[in-house]
N, CA, C and O atoms as a Maestro MAE file, in Angstrom:
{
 s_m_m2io_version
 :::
 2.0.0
}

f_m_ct {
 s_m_title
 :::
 protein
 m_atom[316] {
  # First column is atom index #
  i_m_mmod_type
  r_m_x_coord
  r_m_y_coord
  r_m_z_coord
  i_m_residue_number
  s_m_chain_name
  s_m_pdb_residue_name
  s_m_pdb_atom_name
  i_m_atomic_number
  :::
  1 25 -7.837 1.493 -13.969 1 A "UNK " " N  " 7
  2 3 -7.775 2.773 -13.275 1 A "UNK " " CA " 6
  3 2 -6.326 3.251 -13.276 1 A "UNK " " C  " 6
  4 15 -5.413 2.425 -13.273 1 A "UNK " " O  " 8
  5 25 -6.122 4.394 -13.279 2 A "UNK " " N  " 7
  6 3 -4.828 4.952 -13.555 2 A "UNK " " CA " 6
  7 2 -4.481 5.560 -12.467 2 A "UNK " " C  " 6
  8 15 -5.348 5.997 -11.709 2 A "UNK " " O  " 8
  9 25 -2.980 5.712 -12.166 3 A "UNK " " N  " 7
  10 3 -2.721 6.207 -10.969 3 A "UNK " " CA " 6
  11 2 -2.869 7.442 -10.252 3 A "UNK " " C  " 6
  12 15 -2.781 7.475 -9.025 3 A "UNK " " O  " 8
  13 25 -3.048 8.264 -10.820 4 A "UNK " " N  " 7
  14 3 -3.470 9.762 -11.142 4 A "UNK " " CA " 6
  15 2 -5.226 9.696 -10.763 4 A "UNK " " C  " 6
  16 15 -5.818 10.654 -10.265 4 A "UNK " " O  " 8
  17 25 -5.766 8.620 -11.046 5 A "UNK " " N  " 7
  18 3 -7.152 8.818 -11.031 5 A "UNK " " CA " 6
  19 2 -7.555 7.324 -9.148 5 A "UNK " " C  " 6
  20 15 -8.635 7.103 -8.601 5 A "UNK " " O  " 8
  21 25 -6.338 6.810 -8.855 6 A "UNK " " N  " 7
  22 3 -6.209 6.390 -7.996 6 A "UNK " " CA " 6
  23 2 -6.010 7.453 -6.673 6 A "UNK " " C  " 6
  24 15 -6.840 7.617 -5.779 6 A "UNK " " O  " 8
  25 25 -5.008 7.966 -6.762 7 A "UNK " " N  " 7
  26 3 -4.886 8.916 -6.204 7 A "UNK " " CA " 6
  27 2 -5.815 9.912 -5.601 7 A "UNK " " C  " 6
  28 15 -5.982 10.108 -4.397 7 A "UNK " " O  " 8
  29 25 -6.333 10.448 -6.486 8 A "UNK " " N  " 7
  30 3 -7.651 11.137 -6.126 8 A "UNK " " CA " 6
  31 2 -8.831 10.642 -5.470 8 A "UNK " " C  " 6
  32 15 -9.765 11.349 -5.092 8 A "UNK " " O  " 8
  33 25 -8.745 9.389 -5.353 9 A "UNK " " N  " 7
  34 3 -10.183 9.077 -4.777 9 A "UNK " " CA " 6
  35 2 -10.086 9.424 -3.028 9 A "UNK " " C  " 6
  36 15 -9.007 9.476 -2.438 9 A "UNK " " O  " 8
  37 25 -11.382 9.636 -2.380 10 A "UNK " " N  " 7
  38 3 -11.296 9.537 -1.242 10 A "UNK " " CA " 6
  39 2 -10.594 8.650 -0.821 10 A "UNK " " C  " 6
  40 15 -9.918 7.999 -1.617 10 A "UNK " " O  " 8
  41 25 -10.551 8.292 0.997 11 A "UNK " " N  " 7
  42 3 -9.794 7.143 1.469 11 A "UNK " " CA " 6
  43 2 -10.770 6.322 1.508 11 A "UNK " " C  " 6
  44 15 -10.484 5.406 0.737 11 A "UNK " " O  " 8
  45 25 -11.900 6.118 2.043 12 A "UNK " " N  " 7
  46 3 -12.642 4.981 2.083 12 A "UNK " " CA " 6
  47 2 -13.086 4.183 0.266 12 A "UNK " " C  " 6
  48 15 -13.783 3.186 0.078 12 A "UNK " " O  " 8
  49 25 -12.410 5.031 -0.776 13 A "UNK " " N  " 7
  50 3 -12.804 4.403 -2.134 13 A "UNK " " CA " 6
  51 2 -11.719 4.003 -2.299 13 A "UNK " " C  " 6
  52 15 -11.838 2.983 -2.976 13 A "UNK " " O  " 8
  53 25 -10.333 4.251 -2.013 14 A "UNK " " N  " 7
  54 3 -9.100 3.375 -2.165 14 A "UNK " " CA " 6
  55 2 -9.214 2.353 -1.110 14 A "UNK " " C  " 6
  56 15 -8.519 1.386 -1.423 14 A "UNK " " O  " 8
  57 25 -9.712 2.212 -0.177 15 A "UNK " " N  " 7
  58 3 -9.429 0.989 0.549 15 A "UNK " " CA " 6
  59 2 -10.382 0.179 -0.224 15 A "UNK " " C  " 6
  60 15 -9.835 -0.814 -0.703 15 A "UNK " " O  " 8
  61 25 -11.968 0.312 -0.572 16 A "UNK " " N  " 7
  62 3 -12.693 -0.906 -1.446 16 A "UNK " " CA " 6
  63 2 -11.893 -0.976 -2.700 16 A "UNK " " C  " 6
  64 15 -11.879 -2.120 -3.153 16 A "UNK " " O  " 8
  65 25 -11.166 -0.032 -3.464 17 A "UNK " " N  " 7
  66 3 -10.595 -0.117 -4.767 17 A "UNK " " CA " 6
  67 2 -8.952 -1.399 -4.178 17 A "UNK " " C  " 6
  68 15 -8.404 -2.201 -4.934 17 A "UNK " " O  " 8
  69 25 -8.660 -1.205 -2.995 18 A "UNK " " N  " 7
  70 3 -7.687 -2.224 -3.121 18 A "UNK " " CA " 6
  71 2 -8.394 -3.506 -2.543 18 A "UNK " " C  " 6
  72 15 -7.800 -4.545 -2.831 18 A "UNK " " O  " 8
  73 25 -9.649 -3.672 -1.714 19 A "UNK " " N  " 7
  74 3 -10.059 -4.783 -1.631 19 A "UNK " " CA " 6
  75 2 -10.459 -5.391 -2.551 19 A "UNK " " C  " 6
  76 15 -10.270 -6.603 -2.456 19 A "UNK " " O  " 8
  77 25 -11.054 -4.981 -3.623 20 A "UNK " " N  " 7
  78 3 -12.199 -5.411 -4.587 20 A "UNK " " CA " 6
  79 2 -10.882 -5.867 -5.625 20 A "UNK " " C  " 6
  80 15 -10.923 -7.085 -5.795 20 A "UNK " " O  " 8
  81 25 -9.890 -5.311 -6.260 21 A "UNK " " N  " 7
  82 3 -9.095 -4.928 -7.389 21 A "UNK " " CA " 6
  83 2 -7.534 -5.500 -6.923 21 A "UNK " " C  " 6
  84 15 -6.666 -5.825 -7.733 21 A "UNK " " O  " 8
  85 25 -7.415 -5.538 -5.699 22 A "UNK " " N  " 7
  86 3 -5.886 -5.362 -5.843 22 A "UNK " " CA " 6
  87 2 -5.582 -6.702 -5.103 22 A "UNK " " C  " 6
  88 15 -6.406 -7.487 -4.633 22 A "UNK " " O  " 8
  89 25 -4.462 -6.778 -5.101 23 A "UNK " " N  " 7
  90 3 -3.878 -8.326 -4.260 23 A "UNK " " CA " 6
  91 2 -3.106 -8.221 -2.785 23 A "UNK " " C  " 6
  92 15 -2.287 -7.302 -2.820 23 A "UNK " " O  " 8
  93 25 -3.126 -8.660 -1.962 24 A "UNK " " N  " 7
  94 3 -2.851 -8.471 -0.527 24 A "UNK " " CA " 6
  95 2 -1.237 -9.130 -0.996 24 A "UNK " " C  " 6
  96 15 -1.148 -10.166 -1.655 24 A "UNK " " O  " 8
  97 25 -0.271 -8.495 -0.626 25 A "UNK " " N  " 7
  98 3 0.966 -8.865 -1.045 25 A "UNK " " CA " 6
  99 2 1.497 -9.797 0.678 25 A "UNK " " C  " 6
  100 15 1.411 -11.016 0.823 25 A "UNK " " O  " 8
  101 25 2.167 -8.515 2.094 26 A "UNK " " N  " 7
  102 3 2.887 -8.594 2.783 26 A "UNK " " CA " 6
  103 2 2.301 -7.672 3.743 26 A "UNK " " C  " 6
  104 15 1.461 -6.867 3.341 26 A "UNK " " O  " 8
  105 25 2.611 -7.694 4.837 27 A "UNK " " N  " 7
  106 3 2.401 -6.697 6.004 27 A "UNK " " CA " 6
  107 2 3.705 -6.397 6.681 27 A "UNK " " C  " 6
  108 15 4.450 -7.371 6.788 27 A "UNK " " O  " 8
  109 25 4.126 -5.294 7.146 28 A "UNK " " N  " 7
  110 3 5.498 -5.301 8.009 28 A "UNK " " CA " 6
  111 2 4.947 -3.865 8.959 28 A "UNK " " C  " 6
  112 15 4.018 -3.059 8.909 28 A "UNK " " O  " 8
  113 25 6.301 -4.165 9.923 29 A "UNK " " N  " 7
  114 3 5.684 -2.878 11.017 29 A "UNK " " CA " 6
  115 2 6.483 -2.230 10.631 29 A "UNK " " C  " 6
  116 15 7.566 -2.725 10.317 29 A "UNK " " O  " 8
  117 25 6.216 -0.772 10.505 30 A "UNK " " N  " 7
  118 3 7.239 0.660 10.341 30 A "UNK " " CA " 6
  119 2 7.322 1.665 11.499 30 A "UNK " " C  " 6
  120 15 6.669 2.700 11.366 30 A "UNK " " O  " 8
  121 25 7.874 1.532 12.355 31 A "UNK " " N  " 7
  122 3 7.402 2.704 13.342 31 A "UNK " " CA " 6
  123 2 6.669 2.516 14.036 31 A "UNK " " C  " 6
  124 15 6.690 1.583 14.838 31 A "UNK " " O  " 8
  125 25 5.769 3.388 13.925 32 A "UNK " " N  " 7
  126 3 4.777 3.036 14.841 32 A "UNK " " CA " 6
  127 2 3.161 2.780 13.925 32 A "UNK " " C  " 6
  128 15 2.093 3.214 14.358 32 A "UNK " " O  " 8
  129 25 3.294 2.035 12.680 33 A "UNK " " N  " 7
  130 3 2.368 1.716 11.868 33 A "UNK " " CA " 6
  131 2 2.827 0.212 11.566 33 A "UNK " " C  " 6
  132 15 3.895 -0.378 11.729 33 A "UNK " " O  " 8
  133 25 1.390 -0.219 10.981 34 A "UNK " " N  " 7
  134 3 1.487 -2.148 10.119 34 A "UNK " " CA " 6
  135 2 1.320 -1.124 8.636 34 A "UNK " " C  " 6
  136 15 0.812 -0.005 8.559 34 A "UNK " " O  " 8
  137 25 1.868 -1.864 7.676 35 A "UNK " " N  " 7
  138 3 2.034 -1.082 6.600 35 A "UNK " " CA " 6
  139 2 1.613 -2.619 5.683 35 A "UNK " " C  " 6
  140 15 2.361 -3.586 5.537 35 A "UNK " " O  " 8
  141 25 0.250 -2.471 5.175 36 A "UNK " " N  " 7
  142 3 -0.169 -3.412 4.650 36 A "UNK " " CA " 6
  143 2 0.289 -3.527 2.717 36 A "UNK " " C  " 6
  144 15 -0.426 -2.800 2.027 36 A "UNK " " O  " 8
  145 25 0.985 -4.061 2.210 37 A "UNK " " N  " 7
  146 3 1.305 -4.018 0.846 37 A "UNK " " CA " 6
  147 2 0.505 -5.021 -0.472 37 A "UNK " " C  " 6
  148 15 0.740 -6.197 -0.752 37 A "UNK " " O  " 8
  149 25 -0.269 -4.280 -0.973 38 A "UNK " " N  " 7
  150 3 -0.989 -4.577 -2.346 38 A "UNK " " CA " 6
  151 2 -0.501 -4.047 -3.275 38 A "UNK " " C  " 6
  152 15 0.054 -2.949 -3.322 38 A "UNK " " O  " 8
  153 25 -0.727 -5.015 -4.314 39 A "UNK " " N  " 7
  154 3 0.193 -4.795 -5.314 39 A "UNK " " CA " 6
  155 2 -1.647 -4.262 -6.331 39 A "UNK " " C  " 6
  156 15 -2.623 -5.006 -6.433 39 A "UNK " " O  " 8
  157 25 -1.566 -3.282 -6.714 40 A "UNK " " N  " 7
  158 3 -2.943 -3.054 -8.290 40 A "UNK " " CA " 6
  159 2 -2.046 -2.454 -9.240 40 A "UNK " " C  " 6
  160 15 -1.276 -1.510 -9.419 40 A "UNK " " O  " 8
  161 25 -2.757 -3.937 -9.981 41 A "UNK " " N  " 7
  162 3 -2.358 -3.771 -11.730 41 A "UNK " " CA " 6
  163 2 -1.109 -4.191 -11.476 41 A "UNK " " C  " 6
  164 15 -0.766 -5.305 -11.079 41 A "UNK " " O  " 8
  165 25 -0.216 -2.939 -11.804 42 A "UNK " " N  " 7
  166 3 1.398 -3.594 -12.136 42 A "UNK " " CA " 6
  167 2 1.983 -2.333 -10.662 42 A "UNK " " C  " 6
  168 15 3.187 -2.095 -10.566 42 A "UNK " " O  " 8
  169 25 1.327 -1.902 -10.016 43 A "UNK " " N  " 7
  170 3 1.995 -1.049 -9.042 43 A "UNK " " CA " 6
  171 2 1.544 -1.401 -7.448 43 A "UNK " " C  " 6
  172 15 0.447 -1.846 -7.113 43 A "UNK " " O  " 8
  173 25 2.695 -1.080 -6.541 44 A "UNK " " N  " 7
  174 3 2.707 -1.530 -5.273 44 A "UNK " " CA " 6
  175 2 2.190 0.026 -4.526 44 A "UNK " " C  " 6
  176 15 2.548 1.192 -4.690 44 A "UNK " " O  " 8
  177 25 1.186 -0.637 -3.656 45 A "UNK " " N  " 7
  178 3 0.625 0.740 -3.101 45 A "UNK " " CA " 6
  179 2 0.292 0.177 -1.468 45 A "UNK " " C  " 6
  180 15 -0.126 -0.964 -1.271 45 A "UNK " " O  " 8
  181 25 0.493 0.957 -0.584 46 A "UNK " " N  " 7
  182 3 1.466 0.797 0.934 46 A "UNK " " CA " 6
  183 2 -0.284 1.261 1.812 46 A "UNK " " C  " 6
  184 15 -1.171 1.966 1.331 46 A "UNK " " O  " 8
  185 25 -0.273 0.759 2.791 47 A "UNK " " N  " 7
  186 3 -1.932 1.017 3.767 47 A "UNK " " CA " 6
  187 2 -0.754 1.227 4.563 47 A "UNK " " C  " 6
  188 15 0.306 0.605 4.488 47 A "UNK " " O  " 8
  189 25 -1.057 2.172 5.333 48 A "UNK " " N  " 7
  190 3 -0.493 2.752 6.800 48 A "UNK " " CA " 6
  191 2 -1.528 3.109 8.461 48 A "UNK " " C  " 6
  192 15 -2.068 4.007 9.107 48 A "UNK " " O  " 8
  193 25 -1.255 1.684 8.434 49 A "UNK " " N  " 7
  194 3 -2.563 1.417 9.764 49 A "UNK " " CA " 6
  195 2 -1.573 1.826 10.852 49 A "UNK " " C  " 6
  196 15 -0.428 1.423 11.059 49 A "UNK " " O  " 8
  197 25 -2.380 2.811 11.548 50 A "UNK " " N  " 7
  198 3 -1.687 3.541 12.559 50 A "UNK " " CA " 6
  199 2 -2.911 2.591 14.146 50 A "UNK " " C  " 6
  200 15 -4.059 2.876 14.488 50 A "UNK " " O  " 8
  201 25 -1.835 1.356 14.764 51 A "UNK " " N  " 7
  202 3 -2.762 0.288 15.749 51 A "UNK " " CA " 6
  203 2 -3.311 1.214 17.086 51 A "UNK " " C  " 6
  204 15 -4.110 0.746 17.898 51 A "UNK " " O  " 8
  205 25 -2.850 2.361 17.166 52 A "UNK " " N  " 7
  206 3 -2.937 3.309 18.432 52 A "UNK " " CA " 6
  207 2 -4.267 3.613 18.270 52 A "UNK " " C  " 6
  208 15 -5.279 3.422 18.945 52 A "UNK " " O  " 8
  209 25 -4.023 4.139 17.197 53 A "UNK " " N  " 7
  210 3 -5.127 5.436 17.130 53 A "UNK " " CA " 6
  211 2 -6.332 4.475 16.647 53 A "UNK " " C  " 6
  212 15 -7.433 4.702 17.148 53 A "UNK " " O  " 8
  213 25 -6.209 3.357 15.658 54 A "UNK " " N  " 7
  214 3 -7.128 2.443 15.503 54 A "UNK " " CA " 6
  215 2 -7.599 3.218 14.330 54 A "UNK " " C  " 6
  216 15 -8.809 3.445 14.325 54 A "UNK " " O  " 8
  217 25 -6.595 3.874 12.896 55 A "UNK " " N  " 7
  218 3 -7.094 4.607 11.732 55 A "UNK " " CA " 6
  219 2 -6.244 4.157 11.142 55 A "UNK " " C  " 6
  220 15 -5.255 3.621 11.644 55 A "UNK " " O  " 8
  221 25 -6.556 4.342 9.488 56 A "UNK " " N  " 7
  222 3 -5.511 4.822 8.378 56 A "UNK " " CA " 6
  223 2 -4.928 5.639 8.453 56 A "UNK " " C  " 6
  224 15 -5.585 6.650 8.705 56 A "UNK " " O  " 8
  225 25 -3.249 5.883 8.302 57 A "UNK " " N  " 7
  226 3 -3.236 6.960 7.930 57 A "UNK " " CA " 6
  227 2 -3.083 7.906 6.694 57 A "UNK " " C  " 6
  228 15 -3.209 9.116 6.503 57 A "UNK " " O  " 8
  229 25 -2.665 6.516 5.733 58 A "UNK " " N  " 7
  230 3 -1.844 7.216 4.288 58 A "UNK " " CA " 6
  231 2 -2.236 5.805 3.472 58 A "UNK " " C  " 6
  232 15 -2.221 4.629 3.837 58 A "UNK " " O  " 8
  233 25 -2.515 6.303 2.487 59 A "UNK " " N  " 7
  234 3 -2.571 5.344 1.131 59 A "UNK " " CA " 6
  235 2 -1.635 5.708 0.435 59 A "UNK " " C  " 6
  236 15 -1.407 6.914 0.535 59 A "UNK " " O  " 8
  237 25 -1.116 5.266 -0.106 60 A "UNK " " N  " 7
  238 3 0.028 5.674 -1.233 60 A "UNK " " CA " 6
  239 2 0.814 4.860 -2.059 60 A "UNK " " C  " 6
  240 15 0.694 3.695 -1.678 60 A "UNK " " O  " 8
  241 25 1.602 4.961 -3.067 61 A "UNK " " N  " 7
  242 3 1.919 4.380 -4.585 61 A "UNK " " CA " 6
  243 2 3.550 4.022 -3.566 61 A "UNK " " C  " 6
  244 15 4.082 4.947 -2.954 61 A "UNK " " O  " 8
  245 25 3.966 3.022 -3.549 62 A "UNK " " N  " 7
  246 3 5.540 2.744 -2.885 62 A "UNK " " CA " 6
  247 2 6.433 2.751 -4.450 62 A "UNK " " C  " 6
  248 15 6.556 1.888 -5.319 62 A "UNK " " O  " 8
  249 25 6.913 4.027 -4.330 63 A "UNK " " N  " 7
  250 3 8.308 4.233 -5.662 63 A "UNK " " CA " 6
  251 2 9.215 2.619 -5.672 63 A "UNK " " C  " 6
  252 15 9.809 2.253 -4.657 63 A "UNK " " O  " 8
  253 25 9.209 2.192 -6.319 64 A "UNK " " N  " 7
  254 3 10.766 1.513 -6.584 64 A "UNK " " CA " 6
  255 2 11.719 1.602 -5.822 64 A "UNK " " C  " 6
  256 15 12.012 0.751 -4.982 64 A "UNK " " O  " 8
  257 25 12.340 2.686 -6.035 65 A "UNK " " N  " 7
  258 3 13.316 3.067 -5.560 65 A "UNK " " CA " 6
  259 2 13.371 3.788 -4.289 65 A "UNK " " C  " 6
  260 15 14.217 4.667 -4.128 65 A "UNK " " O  " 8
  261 25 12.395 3.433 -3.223 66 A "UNK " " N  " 7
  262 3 12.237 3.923 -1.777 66 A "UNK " " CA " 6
  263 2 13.108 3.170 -0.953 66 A "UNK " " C  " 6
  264 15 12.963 1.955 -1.084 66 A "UNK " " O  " 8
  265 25 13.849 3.481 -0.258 67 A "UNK " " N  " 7
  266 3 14.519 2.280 1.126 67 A "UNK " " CA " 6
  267 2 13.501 1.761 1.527 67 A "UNK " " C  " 6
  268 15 13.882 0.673 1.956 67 A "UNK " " O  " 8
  269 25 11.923 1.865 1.738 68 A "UNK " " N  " 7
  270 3 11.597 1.021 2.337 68 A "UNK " " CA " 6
  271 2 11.506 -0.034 1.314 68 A "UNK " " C  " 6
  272 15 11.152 -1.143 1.716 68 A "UNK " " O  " 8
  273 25 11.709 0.084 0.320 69 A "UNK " " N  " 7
  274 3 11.460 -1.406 -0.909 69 A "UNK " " CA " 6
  275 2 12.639 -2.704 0.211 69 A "UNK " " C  " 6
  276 15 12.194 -3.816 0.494 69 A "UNK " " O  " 8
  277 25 13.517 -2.428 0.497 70 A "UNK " " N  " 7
  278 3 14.406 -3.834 1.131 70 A "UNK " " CA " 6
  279 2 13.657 -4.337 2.531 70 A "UNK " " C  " 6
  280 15 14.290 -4.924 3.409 70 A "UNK " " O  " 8
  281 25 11.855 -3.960 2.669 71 A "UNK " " N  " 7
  282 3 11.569 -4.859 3.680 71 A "UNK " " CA " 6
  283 2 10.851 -5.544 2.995 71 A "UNK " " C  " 6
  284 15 10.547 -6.553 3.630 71 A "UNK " " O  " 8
  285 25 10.258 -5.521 1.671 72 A "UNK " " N  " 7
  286 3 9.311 -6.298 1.198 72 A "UNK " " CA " 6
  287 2 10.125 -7.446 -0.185 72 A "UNK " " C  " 6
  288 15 9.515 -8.165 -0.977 72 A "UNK " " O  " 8
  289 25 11.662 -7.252 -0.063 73 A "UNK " " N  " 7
  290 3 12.418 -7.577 -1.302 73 A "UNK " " CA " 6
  291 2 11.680 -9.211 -1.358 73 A "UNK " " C  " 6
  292 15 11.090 -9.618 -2.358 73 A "UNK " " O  " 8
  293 25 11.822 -9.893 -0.288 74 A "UNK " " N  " 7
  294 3 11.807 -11.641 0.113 74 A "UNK " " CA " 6
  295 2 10.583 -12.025 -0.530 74 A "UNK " " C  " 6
  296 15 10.453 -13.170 -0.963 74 A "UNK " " O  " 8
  297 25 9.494 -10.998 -0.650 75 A "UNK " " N  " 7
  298 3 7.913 -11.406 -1.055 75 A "UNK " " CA " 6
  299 2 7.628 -10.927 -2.478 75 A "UNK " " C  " 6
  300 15 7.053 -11.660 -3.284 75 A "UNK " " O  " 8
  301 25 8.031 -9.696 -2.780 76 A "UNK " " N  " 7
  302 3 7.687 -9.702 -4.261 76 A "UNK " " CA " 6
  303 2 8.960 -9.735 -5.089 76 A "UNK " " C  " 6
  304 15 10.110 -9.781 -4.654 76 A "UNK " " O  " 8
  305 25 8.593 -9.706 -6.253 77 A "UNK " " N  " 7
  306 3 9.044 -9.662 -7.520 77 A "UNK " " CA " 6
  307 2 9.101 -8.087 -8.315 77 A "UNK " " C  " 6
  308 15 8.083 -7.543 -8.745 77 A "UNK " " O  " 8
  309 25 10.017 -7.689 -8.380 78 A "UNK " " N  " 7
  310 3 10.140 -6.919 -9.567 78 A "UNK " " CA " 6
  311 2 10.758 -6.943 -10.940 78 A "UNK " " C  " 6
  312 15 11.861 -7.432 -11.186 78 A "UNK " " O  " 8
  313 25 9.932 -6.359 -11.840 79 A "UNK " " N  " 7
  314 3 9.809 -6.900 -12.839 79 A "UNK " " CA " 6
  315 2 10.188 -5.128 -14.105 79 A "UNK " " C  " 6
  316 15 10.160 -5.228 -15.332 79 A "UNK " " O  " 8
  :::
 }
 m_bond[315] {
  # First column is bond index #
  i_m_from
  i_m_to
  i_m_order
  :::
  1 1 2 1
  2 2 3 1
  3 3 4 2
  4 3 5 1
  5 5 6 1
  6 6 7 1
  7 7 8 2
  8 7 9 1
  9 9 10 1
  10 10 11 1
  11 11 12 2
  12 11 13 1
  13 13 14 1
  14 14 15 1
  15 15 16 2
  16 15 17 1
  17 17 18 1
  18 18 19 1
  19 19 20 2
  20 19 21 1
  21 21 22 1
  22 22 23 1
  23 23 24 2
  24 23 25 1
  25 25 26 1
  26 26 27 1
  27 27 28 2
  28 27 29 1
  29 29 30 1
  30 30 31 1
  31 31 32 2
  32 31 33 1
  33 33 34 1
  34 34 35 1
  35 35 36 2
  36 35 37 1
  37 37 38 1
  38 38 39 1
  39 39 40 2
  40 39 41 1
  41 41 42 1
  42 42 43 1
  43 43 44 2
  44 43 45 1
  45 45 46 1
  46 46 47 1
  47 47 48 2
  48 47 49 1
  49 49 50 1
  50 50 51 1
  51 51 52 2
  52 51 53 1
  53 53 54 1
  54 54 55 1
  55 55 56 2
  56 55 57 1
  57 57 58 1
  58 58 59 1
  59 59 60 2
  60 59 61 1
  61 61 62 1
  62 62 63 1
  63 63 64 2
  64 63 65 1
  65 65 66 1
  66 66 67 1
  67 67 68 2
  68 67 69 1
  69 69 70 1
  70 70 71 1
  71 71 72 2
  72 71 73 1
  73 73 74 1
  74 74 75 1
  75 75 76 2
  76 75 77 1
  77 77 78 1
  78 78 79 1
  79 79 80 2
  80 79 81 1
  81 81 82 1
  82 82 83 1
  83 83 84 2
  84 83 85 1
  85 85 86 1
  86 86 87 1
  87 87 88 2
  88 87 89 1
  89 89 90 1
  90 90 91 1
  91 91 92 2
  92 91 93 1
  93 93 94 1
  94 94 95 1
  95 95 96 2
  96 95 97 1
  97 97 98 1
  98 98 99 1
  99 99 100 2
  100 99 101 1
  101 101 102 1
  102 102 103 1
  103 103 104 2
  104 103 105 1
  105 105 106 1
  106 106 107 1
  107 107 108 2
  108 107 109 1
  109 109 110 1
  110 110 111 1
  111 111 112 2
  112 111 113 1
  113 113 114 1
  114 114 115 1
  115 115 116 2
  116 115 117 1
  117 117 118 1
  118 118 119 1
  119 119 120 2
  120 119 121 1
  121 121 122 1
  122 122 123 1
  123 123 124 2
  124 123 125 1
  125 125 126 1
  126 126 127 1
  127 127 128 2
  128 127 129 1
  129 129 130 1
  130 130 131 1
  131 131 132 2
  132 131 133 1
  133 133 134 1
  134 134 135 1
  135 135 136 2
  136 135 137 1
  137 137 138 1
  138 138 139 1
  139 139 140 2
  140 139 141 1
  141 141 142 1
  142 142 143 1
  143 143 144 2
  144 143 145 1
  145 145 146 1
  146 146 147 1
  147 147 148 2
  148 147 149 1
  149 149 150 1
  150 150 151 1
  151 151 152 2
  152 151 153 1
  153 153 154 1
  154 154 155 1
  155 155 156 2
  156 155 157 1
  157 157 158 1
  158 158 159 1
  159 159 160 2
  160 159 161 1
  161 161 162 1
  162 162 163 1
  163 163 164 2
  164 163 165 1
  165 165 166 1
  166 166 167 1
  167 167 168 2
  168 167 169 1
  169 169 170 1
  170 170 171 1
  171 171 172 2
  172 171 173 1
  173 173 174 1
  174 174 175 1
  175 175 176 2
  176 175 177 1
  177 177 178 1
  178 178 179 1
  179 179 180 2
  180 179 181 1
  181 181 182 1
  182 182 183 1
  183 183 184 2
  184 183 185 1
  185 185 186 1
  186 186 187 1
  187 187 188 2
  188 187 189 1
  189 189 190 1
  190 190 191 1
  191 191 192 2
  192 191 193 1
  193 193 194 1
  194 194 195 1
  195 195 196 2
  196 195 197 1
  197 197 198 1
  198 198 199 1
  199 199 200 2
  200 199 201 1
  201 201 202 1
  202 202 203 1
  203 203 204 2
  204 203 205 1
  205 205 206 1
  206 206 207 1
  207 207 208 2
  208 207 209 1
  209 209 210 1
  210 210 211 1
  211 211 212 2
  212 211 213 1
  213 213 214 1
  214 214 215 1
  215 215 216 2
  216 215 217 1
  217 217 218 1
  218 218 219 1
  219 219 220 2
  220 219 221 1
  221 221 222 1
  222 222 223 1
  223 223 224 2
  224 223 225 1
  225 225 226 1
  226 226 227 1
  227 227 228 2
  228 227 229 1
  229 229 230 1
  230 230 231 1
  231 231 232 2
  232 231 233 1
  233 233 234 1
  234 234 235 1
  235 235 236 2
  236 235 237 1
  237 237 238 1
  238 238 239 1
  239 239 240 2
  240 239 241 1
  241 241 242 1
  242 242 243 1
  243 243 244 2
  244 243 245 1
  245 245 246 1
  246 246 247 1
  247 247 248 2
  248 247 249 1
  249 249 250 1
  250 250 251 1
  251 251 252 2
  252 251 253 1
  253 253 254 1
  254 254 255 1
  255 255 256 2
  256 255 257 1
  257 257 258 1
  258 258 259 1
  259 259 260 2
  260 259 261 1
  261 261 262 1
  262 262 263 1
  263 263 264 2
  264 263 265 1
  265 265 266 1
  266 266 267 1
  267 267 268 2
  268 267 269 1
  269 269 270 1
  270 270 271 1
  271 271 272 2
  272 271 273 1
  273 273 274 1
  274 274 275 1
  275 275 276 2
  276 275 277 1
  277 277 278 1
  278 278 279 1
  279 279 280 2
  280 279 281 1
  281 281 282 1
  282 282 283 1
  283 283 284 2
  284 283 285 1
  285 285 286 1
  286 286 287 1
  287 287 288 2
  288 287 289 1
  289 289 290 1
  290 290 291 1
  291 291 292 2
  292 291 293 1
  293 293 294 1
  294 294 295 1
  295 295 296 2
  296 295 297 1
  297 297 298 1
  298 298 299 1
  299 299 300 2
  300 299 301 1
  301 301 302 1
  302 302 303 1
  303 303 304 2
  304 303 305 1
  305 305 306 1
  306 306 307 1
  307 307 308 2
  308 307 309 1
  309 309 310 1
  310 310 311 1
  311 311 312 2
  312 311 313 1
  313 313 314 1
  314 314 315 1
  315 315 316 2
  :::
 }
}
């Protein structure tokens, strides 16, 4: 699946597309979210569990080159 065609899916088809497909990397807190990190295929893509509200809020592709990359440096690998 390509990222472009990741992207597009509803939210409840990216969360089975990262259960089924992807690898549970790390979890860290951001704010006021747990920001769950799976890595699919060769790209790192970020769950933004908002514990308040008891929802998702954001699925999304984590760039490389984001500041938040230096909370997850200790657990993955880039390559």
């Amino acid at each position: 699946m390509s990222r472009e065609e990741f992207s597009q899916l509803p939210l409840f088809q990216k969360i089975k597309t990262l259960y089924m497909e992807g690898t549970f990397v790390v979890g860290i807190r951001y704010y006021r979210h747990k920001v769950n990190l799976y890595l699919l295929e060769d790209e790192y893509v970020e769950v933004f569990y908002n514990h308040k509200e008891d929802k998702i809020d954001k699925i999304d592709f984590l760039p490389r080159d984001h500041s938040r990359m230096k909370f997850y440096l200790d657990q993955i690998k880039i390559g």
